[in-house]
N, C-alpha and C positions, 0 to 999 in steps of 0.2 A: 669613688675616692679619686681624687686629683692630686699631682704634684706641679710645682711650680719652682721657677728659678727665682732670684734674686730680686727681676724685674717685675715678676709676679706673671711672664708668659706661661703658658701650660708645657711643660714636659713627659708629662705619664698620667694614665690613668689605669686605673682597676673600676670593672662595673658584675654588677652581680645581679641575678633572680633570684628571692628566695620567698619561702612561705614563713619565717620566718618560728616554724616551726619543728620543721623535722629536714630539710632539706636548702643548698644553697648553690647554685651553678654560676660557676664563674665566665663569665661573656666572653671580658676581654682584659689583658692582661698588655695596655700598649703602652712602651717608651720611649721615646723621638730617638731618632740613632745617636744621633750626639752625644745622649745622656745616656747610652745604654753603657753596660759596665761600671757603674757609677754609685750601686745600690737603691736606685730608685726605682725598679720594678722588684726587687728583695722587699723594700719597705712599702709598698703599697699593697703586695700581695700577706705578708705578716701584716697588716692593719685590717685588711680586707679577714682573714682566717681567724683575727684576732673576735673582730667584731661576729663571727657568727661561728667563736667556738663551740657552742652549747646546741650546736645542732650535730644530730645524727652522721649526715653526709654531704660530702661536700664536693661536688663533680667539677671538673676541669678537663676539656675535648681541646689538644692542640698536636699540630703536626709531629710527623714521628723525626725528629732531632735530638742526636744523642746529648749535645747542649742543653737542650730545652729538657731533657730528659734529669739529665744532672741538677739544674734550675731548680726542678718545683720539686725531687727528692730530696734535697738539702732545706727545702721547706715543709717537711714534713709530710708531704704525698706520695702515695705509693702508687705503682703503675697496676691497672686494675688486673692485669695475671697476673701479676706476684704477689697477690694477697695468697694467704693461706688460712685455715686450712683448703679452700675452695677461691678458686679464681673468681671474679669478678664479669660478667660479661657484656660489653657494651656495644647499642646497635647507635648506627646515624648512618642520616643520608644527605651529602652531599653532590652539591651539581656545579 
């Protein structure tokens, strides 16, 4: 999903994997700085969640920022140890 200004330049995107089935990982969550604070990664990520409510689970890996933390709980994501009754546990490897 893409967003755009007025002039129809690109300002944001949301991209996703999913099977379209049971599962939905969210890539990337990017919006130019200019446009950040602006609602335009709010609205892309609620179209992106919108469009694959009906799946199971829905993964998103992003740096640990208590911002970015605030961000995606106010859209509905919970950080995976504080699910309950059983924490959540997630491996990756980065280089």
């Amino acid at each position: 999903m893409v967003a755009r200004d007025t002039v129809g330049d690109l300002v944001g995107l949301a991209r996703a994997i999913s099977d379209d089935a049971t599962i939905c990982y969210v890539q990337d969550l990017l919006v130019r700085p200019d446009f950040q604070r602006r609602g335009v990664g709010r609205g892309l990520l609620q179209k992106l969640l919108a469009r694959f409510d009906d799946l199971r689970q829905v993964v998103l890996i992003t740096d640990d920022d208590p911002e970015q933390r605030k961000f995606y709980e106010a859209l509905g994501l919970i950080e995976g140890a504080d699910f309950t009754p059983t924490p959540l546990r997630m491996f990756a490897r980065i280089r």
